[in-house]
C-alpha positions in Angstrom: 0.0 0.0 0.0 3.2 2.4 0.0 3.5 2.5 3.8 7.2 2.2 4.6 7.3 -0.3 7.7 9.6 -0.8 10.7 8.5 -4.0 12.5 7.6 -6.2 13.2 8.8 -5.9 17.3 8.7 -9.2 18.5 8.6 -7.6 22.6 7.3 -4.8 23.9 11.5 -3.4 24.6 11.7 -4.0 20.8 8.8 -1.6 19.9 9.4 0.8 22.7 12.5 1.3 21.0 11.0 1.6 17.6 9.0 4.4 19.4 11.5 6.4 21.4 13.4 6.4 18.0 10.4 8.4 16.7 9.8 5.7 13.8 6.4 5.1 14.5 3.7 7.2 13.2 1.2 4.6 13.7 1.3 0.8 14.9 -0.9 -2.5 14.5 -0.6 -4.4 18.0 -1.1 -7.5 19.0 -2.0 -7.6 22.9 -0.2 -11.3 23.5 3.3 -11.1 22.4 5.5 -14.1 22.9 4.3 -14.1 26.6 4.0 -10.8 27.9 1.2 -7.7 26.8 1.7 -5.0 24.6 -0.6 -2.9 26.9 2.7 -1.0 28.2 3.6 -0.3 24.3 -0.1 1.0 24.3 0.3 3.4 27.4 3.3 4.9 25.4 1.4 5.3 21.7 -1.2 7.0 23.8 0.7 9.4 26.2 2.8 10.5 22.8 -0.7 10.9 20.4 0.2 7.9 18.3 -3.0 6.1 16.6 -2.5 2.5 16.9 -5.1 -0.5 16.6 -5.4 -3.8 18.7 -5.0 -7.0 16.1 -6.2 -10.0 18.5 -8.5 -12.0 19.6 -9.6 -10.0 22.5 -12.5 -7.3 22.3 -12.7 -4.5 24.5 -14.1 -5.9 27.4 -10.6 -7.8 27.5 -8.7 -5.0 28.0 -8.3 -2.0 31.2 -10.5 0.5 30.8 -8.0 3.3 29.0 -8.0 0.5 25.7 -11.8 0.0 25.3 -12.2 2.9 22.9 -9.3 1.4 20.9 -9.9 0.4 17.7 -9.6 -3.5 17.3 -9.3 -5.6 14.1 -10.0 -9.3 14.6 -7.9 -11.8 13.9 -7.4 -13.8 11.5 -7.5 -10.3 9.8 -7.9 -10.4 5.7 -6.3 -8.0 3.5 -8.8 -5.5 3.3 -9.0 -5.0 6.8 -5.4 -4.7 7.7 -5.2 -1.7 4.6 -8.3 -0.4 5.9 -7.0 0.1 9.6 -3.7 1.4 8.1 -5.6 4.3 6.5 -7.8 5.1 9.1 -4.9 5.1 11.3 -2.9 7.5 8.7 -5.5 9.7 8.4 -5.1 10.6 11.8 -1.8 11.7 11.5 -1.6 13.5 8.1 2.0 14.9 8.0 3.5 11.3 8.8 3.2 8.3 6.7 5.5 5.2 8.9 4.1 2.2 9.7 
């Protein structure tokens, strides 16, 4: 889709770093990752403004109460739904374009 991307992080360290570089205009998470939560990367996109969707199984009551208006894909998640998300999350940051 022309999005330049700079994961995947396979921990939350990993994509805290990916953030604190300042690479990460927007970001797909997963909220299991290889046995610990992304919900600490999620307290980070938040605090800095970055949009960022949950790709899981979960739904919003699975999450604390600062996700539940988070947007959430379902997974398995086709295609058109991943590029979908990916817009809707680059809309809301116009003068960036890094996924």
């Amino acid at each position: 889709a022309g999005y330049p991307v700079i994961g995947p992080g396979s921990s939350a360290a990993a994509a805290r770093q990916l953030i604190d570089a300042g690479k990460a205009d927007v970001a797909l998470l997963d909220i299991q990752l290889n046995g610990e939560t992304s919900l600490p990367v999620a307290e980070t996109l938040l605090a800095r403004g970055i949009p960022f969707a949950f790709m899981t199984g979960f739904g919003p009551r699975d999450v604390p109460t600062p996700f539940r208006n988070c947007k959430f894909v379902p997974k398995p998640a086709g295609d058109a739904a991943l590029l979908n998300t990916l817009a809707d999350l680059a809309s809301l940051r116009p003068d960036k374009h890094s996924l």
